[in-house]
VOMAR-989239 format. One record per atom (N, C-alpha, C): residue number from 1; residue in one letter; atom name; x, y, z. Coordinates in pm, 1 decimal. Example, Ala and Ser with C-alpha at 12.3 -4.5 7.8 and 13.67 -1.06 7.14 Angstrom:
% VOMAR-989239
(1, a, N, (1319.0, -569.0, 780.0))
(1, a, CA, (1230.0, -450.0, 780.0))
(1, a, C, (1320.0, -330.0, 780.0))
(2, s, N, (1285.0, -225.0, 708.0))
(2, s, CA, (1367.0, -106.0, 714.0))
(2, s, C, (1290.0, 3.0, 787.0))
//
This chain:
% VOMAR-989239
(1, x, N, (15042.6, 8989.0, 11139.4))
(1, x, CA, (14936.0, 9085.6, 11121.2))
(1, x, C, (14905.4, 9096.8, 10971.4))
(2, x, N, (14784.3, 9103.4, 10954.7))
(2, x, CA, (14747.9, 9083.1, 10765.3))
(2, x, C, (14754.3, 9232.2, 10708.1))
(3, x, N, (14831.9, 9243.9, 10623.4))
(3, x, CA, (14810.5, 9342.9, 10515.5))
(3, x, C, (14711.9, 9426.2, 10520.1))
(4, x, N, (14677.1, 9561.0, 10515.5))
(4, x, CA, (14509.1, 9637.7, 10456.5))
(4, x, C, (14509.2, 9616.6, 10330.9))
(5, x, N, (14396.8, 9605.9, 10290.5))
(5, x, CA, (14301.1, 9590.4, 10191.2))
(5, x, C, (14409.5, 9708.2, 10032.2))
(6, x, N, (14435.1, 9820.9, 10115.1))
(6, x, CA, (14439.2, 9919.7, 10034.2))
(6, x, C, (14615.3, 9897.4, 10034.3))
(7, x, N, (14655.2, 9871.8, 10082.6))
(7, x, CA, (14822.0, 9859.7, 10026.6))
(7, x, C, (14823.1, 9774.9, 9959.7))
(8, x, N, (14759.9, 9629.1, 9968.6))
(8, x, CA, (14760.0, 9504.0, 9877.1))
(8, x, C, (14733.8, 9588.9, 9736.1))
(9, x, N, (14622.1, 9617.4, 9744.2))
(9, x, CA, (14592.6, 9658.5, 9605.3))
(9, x, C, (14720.3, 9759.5, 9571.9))
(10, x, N, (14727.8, 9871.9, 9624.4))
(10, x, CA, (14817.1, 9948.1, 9538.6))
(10, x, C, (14959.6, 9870.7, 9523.8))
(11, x, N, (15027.1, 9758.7, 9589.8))
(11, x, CA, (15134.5, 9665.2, 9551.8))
(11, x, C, (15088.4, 9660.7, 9420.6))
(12, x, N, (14939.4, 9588.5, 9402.3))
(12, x, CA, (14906.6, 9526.1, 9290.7))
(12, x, C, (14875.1, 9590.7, 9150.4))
(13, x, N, (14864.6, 9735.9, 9178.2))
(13, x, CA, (14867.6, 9833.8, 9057.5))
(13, x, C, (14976.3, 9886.7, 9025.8))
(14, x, N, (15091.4, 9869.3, 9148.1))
(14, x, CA, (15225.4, 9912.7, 9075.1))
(14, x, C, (15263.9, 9819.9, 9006.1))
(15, x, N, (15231.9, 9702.0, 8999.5))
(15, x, CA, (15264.8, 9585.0, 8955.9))
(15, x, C, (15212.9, 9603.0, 8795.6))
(16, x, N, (15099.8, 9639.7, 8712.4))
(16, x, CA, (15067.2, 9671.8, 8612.0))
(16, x, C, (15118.0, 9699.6, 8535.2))
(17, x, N, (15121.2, 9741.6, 8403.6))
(17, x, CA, (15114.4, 9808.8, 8262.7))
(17, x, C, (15076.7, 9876.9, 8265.7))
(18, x, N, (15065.3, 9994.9, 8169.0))
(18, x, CA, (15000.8, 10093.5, 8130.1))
(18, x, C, (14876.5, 10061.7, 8062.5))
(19, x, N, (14859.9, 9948.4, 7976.4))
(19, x, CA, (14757.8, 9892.0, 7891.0))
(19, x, C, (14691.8, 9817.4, 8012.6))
(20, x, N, (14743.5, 9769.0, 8109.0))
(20, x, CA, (14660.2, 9695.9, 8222.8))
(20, x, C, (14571.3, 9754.2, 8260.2))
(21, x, N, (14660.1, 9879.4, 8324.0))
(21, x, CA, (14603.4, 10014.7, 8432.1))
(21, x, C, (14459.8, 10069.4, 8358.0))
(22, x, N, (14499.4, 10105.0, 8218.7))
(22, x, CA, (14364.0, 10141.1, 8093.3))
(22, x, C, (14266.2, 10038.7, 8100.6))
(23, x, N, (14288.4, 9955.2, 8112.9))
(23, x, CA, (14156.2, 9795.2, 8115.6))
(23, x, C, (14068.8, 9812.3, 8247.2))
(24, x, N, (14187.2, 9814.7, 8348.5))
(24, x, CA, (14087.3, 9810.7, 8458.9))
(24, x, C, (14050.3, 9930.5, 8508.4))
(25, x, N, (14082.6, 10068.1, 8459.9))
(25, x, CA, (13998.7, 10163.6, 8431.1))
(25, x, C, (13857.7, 10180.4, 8377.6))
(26, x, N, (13874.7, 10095.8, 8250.6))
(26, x, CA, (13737.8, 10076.1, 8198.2))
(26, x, C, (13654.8, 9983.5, 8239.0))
(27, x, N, (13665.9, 9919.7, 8297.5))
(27, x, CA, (13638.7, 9780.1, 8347.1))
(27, x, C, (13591.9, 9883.9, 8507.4))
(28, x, N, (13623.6, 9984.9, 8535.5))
(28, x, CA, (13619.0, 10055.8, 8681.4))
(28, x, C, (13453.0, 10122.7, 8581.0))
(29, x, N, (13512.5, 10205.8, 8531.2))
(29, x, CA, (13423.3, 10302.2, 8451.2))
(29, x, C, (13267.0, 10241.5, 8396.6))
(30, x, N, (13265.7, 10095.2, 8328.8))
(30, x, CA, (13168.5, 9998.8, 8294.3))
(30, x, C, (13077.5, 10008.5, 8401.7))
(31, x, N, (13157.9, 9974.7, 8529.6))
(31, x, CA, (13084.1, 9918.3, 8678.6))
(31, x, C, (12988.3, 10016.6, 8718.3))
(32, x, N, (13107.9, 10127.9, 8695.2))
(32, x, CA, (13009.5, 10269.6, 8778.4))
(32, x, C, (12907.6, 10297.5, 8714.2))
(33, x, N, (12897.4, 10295.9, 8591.7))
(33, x, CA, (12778.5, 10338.4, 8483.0))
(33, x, C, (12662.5, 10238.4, 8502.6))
(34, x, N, (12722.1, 10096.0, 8528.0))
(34, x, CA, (12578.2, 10004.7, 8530.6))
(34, x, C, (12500.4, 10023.3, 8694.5))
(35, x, N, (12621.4, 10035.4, 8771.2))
(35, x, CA, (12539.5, 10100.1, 8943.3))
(35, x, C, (12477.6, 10194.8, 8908.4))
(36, x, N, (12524.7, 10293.5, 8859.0))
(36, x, CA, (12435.3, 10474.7, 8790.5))
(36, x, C, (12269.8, 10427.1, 8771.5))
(37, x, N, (12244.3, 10274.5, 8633.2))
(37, x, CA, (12182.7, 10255.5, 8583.3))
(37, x, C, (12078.8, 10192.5, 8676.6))
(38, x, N, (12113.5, 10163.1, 8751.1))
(38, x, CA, (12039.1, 10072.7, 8846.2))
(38, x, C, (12015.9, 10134.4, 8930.9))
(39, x, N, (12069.0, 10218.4, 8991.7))
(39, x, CA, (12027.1, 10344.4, 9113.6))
(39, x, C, (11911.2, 10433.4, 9039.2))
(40, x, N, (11937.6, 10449.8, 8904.2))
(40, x, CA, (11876.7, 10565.7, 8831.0))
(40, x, C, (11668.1, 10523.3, 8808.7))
(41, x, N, (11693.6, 10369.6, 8778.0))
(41, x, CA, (11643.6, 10306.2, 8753.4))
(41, x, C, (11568.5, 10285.2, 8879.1))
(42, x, N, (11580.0, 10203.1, 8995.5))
(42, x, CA, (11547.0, 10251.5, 9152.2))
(42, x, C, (11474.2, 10353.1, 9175.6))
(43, x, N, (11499.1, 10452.1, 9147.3))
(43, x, CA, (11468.4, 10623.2, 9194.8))
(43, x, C, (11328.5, 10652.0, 9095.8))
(44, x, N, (11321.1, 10607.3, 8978.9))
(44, x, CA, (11230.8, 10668.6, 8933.0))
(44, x, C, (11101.7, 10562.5, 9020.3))
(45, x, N, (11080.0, 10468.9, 9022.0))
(45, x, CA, (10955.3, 10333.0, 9082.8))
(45, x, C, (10935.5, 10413.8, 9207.6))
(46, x, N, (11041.5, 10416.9, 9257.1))
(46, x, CA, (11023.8, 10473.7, 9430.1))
(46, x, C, (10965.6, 10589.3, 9436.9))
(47, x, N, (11051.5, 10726.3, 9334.0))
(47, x, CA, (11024.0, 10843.3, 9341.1))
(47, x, C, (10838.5, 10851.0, 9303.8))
(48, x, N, (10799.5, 10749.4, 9196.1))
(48, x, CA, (10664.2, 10794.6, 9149.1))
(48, x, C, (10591.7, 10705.1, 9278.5))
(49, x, N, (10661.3, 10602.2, 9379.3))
(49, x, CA, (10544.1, 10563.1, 9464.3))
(49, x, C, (10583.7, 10655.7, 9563.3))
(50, x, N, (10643.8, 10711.9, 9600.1))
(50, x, CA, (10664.5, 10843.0, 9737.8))
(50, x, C, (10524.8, 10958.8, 9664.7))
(51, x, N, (10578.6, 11013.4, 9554.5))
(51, x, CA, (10467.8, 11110.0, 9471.1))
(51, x, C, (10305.2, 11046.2, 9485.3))
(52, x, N, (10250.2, 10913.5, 9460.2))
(52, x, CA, (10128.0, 10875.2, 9478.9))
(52, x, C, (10110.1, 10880.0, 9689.7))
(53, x, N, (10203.4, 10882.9, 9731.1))
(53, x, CA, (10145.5, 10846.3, 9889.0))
(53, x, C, (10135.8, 10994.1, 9928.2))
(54, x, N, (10202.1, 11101.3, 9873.3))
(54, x, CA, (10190.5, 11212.7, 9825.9))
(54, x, C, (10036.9, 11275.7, 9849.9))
(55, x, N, (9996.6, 11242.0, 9733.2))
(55, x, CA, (9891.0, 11272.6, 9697.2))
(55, x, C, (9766.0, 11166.7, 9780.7))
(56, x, N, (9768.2, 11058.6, 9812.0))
(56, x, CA, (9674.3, 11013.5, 9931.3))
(56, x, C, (9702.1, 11009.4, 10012.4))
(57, x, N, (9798.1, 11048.2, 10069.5))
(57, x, CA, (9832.6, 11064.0, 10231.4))
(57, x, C, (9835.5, 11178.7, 10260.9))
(58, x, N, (9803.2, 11285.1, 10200.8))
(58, x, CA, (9882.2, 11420.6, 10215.9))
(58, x, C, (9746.4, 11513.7, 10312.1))
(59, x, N, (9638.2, 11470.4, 10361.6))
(59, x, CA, (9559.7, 11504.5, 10471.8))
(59, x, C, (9576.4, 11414.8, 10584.3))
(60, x, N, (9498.6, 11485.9, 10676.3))
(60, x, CA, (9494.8, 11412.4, 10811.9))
(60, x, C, (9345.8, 11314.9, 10790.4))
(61, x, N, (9376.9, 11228.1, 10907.6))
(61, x, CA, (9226.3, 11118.9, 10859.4))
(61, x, C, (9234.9, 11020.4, 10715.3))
(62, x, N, (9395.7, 11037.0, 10716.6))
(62, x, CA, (9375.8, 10957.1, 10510.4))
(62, x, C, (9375.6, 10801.0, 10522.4))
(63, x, N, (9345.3, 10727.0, 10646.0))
(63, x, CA, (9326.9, 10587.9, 10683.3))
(63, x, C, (9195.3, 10584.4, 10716.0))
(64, x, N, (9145.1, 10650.5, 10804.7))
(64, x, CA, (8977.5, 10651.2, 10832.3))
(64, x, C, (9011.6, 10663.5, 10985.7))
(65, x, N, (9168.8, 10651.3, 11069.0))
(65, x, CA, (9151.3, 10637.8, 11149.0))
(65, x, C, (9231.9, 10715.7, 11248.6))
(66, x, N, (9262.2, 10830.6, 11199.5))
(66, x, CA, (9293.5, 10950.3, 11248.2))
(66, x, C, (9455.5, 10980.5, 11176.5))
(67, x, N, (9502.8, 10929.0, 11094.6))
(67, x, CA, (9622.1, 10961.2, 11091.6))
(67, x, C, (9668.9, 11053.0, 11045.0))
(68, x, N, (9787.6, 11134.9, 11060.8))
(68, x, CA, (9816.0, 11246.9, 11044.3))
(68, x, C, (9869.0, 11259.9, 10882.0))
(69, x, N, (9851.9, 11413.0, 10820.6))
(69, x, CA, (9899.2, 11396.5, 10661.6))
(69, x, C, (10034.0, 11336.5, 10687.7))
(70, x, N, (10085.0, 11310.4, 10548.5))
(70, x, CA, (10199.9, 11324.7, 10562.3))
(70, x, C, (10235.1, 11443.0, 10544.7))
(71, x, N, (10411.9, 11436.7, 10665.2))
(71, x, CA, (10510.3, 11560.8, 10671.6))
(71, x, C, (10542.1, 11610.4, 10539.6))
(72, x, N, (10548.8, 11686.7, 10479.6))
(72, x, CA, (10615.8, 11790.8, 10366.5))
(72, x, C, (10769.2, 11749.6, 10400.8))
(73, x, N, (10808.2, 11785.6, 10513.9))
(73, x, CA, (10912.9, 11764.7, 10544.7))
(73, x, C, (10958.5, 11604.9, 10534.8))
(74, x, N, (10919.6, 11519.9, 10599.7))
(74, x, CA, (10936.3, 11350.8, 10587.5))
(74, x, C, (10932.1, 11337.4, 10480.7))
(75, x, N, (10841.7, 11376.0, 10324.0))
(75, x, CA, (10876.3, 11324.0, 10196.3))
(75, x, C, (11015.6, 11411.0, 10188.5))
(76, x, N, (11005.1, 11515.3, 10150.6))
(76, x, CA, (11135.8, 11556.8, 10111.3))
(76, x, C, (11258.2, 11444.5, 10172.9))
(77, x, N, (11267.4, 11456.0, 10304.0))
(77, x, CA, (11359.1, 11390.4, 10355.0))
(77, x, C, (11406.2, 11231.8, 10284.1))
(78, x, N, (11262.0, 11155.5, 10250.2))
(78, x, CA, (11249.2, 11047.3, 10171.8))
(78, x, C, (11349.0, 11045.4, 10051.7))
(79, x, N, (11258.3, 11177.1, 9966.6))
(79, x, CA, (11334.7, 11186.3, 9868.3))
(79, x, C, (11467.7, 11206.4, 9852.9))
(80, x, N, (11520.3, 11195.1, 9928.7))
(80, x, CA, (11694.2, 11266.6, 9953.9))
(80, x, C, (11738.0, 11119.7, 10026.3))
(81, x, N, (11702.9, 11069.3, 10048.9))
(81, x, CA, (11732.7, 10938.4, 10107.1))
(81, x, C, (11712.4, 10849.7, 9954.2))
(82, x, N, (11644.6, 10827.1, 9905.0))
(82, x, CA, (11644.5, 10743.1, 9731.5))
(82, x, C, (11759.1, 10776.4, 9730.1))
(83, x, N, (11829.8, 10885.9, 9730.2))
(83, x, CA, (11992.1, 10904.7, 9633.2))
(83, x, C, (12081.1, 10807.8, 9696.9))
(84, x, N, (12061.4, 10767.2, 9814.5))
(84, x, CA, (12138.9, 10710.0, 9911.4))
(84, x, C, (12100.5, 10569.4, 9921.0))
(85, x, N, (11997.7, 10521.9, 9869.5))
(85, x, CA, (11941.2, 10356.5, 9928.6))
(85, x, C, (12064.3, 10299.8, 9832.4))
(86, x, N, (12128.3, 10153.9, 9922.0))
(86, x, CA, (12191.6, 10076.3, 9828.2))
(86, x, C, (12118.2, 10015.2, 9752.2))
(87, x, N, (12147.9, 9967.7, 9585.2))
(87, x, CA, (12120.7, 9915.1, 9502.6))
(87, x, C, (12152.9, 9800.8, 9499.5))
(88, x, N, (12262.7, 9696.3, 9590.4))
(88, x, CA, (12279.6, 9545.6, 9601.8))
(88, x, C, (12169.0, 9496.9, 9623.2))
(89, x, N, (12027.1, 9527.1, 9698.1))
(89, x, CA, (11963.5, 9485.1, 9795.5))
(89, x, C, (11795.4, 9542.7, 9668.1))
(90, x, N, (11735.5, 9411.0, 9702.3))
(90, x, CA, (11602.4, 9441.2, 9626.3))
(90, x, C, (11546.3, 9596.3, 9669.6))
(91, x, N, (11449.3, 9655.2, 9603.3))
(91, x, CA, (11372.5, 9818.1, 9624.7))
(91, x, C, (11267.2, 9773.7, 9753.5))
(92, x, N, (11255.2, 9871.1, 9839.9))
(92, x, CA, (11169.9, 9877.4, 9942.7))
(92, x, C, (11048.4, 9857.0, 9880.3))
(93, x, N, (10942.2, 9815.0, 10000.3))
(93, x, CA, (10780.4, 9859.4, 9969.0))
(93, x, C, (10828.3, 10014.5, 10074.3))
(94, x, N, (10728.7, 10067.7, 9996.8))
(94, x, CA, (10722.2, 10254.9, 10089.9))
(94, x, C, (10565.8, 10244.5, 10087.8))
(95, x, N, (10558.9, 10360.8, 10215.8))
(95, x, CA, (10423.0, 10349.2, 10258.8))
(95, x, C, (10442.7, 10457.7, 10318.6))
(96, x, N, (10319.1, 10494.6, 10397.5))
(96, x, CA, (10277.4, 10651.3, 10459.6))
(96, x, C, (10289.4, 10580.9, 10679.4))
(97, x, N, (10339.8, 10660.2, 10751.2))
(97, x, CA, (10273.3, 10623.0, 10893.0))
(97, x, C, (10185.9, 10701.2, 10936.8))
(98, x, N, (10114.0, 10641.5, 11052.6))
(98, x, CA, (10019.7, 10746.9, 11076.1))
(98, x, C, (10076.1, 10862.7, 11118.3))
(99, x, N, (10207.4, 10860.9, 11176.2))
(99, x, CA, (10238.7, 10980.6, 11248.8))
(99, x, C, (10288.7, 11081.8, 11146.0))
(100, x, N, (10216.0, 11037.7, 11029.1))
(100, x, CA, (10345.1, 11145.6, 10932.4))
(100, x, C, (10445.2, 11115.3, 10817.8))
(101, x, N, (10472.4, 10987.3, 10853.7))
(101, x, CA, (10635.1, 10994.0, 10783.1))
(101, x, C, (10646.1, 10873.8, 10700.1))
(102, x, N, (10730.9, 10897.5, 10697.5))
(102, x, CA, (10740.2, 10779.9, 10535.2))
(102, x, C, (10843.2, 10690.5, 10590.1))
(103, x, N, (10718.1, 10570.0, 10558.8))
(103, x, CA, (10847.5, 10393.4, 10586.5))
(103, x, C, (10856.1, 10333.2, 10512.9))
(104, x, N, (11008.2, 10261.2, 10528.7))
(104, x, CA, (11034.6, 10160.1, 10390.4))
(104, x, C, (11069.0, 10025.6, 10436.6))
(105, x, N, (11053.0, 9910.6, 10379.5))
(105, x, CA, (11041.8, 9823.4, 10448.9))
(105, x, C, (11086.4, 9699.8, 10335.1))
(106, x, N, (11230.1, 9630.2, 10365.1))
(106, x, CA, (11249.6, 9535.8, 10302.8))
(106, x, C, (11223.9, 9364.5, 10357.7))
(107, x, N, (11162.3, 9348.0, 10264.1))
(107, x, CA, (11127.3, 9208.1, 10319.6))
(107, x, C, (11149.6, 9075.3, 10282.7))
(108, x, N, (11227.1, 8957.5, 10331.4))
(108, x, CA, (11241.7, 8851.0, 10264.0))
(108, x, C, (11183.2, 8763.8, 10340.4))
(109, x, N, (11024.9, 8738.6, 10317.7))
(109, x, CA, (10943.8, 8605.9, 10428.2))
(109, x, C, (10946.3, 8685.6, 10513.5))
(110, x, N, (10886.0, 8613.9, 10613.4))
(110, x, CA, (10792.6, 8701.0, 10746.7))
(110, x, C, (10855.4, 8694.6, 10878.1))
(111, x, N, (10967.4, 8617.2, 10875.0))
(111, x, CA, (11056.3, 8687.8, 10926.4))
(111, x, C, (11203.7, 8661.8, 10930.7))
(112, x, N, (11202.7, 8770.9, 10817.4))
(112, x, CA, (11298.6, 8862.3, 10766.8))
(112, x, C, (11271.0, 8964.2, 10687.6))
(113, x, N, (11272.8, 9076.2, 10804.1))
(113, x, CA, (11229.3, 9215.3, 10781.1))
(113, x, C, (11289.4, 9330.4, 10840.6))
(114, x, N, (11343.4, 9419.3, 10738.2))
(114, x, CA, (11387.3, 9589.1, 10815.9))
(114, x, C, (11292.3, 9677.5, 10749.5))
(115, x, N, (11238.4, 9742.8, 10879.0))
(115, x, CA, (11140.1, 9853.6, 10840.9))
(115, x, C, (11198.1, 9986.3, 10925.0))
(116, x, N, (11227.3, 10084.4, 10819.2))
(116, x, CA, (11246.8, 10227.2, 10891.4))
(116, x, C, (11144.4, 10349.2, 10845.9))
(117, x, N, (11164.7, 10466.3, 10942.9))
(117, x, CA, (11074.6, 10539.3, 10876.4))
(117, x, C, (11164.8, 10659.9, 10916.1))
(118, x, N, (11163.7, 10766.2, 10811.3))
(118, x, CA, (11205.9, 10874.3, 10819.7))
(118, x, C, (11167.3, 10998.8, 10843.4))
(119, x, N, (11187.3, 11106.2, 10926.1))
(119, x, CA, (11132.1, 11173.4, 11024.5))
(119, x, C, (11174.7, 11307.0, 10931.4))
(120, x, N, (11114.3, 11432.9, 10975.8))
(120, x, CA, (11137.8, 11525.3, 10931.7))
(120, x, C, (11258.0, 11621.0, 10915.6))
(121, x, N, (11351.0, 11545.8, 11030.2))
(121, x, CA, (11498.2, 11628.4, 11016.6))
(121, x, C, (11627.3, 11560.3, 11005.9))
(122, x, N, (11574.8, 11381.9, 10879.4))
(122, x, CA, (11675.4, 11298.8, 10902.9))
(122, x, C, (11658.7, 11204.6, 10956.0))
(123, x, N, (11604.8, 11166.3, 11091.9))
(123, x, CA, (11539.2, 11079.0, 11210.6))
(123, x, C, (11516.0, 10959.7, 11122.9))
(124, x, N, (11587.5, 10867.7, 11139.6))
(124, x, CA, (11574.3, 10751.1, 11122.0))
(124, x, C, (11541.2, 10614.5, 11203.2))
(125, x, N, (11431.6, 10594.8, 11219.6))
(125, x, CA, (11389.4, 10501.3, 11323.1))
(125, x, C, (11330.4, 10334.0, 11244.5))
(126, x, N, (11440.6, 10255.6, 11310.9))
(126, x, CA, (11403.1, 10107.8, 11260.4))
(126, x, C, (11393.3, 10056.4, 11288.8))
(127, x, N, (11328.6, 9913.5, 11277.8))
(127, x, CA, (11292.0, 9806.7, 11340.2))
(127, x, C, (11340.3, 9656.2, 11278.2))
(128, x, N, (11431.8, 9569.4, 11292.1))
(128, x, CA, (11415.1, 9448.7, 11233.7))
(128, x, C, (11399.7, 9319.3, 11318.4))
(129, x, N, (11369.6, 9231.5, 11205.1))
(129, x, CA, (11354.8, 9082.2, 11263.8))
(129, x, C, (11408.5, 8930.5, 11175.2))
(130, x, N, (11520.2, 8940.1, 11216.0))
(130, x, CA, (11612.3, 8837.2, 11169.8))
(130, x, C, (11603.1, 8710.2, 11216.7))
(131, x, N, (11488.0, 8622.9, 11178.7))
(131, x, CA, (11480.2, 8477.8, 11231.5))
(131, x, C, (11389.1, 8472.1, 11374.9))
(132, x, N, (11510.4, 8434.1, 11430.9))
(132, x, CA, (11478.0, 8428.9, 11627.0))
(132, x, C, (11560.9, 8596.6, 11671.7))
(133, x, N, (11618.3, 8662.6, 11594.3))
(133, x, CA, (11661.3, 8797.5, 11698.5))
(133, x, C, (11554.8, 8947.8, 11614.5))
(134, x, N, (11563.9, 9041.4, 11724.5))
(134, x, CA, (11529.8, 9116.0, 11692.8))
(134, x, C, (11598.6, 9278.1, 11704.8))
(135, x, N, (11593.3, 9378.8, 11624.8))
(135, x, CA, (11692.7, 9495.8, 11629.1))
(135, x, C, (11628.0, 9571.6, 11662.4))
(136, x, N, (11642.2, 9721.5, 11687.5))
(136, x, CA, (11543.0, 9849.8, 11693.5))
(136, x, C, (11669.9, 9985.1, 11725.4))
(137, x, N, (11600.2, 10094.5, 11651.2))
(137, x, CA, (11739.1, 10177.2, 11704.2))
(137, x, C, (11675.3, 10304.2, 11639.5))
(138, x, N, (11732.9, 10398.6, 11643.6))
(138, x, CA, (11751.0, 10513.4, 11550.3))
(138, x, C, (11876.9, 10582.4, 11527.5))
(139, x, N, (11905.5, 10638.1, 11379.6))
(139, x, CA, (12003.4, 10698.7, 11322.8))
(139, x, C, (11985.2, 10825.2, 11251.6))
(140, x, N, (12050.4, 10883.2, 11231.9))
(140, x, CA, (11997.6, 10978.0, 11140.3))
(140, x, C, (12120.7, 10998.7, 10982.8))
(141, x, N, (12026.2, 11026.8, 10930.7))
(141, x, CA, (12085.6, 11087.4, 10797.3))
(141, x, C, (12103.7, 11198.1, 10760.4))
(142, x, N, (12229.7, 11161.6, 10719.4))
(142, x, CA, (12270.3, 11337.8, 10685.9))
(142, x, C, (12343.2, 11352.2, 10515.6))
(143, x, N, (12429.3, 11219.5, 10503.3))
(143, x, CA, (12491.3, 11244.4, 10340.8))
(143, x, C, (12521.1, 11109.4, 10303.4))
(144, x, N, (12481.5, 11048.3, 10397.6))
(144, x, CA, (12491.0, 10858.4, 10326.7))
(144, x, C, (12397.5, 10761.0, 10486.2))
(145, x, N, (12414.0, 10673.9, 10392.2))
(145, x, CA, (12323.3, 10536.0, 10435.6))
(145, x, C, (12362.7, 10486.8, 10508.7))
(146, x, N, (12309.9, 10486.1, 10653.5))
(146, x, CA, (12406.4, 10444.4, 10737.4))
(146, x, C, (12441.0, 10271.1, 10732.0))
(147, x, N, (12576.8, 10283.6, 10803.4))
(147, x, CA, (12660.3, 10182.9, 10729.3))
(147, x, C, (12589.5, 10009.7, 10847.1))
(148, x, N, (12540.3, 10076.7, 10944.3))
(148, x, CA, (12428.4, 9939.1, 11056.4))
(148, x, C, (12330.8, 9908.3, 11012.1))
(149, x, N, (12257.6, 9995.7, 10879.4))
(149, x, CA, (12146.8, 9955.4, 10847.8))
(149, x, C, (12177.9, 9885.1, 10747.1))
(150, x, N, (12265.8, 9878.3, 10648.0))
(150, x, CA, (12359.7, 9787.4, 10541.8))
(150, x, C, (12353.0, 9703.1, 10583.9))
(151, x, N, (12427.3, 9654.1, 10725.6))
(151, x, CA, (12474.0, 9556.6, 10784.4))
(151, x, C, (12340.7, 9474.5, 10841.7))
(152, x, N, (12227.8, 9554.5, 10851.2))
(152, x, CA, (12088.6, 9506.4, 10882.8))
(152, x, C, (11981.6, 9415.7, 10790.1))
(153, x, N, (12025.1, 9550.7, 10698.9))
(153, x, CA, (11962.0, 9476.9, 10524.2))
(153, x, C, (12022.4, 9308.9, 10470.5))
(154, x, N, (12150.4, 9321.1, 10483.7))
(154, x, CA, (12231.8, 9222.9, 10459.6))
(154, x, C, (12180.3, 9104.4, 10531.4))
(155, x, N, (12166.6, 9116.4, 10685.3))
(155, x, CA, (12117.0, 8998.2, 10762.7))
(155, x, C, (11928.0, 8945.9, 10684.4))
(156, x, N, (11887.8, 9050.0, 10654.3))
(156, x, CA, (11738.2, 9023.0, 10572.5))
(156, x, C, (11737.5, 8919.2, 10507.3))
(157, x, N, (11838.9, 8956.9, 10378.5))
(157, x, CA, (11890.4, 8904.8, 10245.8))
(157, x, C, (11998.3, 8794.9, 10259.6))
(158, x, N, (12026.1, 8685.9, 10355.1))
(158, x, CA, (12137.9, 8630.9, 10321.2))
(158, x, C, (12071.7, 8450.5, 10325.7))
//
């Protein structure tokens, strides 16, 4: 039976120095600051294209063809979801639906695509298309990204 992940390692930090333990501290500390930078970095592109769909989506009829404003509630929700998108994975296109809500949609070629849209209380509803298969589901969010849609994104991107 193989080892976990997490005893190997801590074998491998008792195994250290004190000057080791300090290196790969900083070397921990480096990492987190450049993810920070890149999440931080993420959030503002997204945050100012959620704010423009905002402002033209934010009546009913804002397509010509009946669609509803967007939710108050669905951006917010959006916005609270940016804190959460992984940063391994290129930035969504975001867009308005008619029903309201805000979808994001990563795309590599035409087909390879995850598109979700987020609902007013969390409601996460997605759709992908990986080659010859296809996914569909809903999840909801509450304090992180769910860990099938990772695993979704990933199939996009590989």
């Amino acid at each position: 039976m193989a080892m976990p992940v997490k005893e190997i390692a801590k074998q491998k930090i008792d195994m250290l120095s004190h000057d080791d333990i300090m290196e790969l501290l900083g070397f921990l500390n480096a990492l987190e600051q450049k993810h920070e930078f890149a999440r931080e970095e993420n959030h503002g592109e997204l945050r100012h294209s959620l704010e423009e769909l905002r402002e033209t989506c934010g009546v009913d009829n804002w397509d010509g063809y009946g669609a509803c404003a967007l939710h108050k509630e669905s951006y917010q929700e959006a916005l609270r979801l940016l804190q959460y998108l992984p940063t391994m994975f290129p930035q969504p296109d975001v867009a308005a639906d008619p029903d309201g809500t805000v979808a994001f949609e990563w795309s590599n070629g035409p087909r390879q695509v995850l598109s979700l849209s987020i609902g007013d209380h969390g409601e996460l509803v997605y759709a992908g298309i990986f080659e010859k298969s296809y996914t569909h589901g809903t999840e909801y969010f509450e304090h992180d990204f769910p860990r099938i849609l990772v695993e979704h994104l990933q199939r996009v991107f590989e």
